[in-house]
N, C-alpha and C positions, 0 to 999 in steps of 0.2 A: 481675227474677227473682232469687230465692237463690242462697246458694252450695251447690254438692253437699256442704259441711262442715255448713251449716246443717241441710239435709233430713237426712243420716245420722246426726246429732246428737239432734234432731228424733224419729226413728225409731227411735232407740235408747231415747230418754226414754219414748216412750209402748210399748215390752215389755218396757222394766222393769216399769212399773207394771200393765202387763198380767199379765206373770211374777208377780210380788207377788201381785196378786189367784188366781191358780190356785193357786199355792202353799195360799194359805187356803182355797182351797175344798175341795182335795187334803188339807191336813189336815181338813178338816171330814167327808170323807167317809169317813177312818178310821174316824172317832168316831162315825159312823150304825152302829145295829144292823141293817143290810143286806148283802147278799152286794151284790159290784161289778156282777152279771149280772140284779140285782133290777130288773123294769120295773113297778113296779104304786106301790110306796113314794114319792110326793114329795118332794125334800130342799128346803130352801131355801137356796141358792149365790147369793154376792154375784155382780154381775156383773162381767164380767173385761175392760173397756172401759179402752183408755188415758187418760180423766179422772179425775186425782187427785185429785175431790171426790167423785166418785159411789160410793156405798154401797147405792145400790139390790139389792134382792134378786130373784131367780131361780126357779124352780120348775123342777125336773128328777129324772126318778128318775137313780139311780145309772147303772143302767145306758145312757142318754143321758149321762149325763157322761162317764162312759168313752169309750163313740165317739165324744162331739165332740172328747175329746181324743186322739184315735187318731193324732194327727201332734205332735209340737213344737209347731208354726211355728199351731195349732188354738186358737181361747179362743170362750168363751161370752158374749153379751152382749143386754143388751134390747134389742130394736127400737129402732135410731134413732141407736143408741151408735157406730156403725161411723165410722171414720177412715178414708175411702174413700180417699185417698192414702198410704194405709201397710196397706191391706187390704181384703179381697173380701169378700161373704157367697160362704159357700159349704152355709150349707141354714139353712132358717127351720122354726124346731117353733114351738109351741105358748109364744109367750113370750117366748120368746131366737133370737135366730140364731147361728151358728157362722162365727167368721172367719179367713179363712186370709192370713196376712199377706205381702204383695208379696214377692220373691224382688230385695234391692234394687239389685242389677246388673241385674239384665233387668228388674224391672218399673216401678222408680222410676220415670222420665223417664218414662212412659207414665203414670201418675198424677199426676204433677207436672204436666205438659201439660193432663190431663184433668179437673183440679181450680184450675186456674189458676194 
């Protein structure tokens, strides 16, 4: 088994790079000619998945980008990108899912166990 320094270590590596990726999507969606409340507009948002090679892109109007980011602890990613030991789906559109990332006092040890 790790150590709790390895996993938080770990954990902090992959929302950085998560953080990273919103950040660019967050500017990119300045720069669309849309209001924030636009549902009809498609953007295309890289996806916000803690691997540092993945560049794949996303389809989302603004206004789903907004709500999925309606927490912090919220990122967007394609199907399949989910680091189930550092975070949940918490809703699937059309493309991407929305992940809300473990609470790492309460929920580590409970993904750590349940991911081996």
């Amino acid at each position: 088994m790790r150590s709790e320094e390895w996993w938080a270590a770990r954990h902090a590596r992959l929302v950085k790079n998560e953080e990273s990726f919103r950040e660019y999507n967050n500017r990119r969606l300045e720069r669309e000619p849309v209001d924030a409340d636009d549902d009809e507009e498609l953007i295309p948002f890289v996806c916000e998945c803690g691997n540092f090679e993945c560049v794949q892109a996303l389809l989302a109007t603004a206004d789903a980008f907004t709500e999925a980011h309606s927490a912090p602890d919220r990122f967007m990613v394609i199907p399949g990108h989910v680091f189930e030991d550092i975070e949940r789906v918490v809703s699937t559109r059309d493309g991407y899912q929305v992940v809300e990332k473990f609470d790492m006092d309460v929920d580590a040890e409970w993904a750590r166990e349940a991911t081996g």
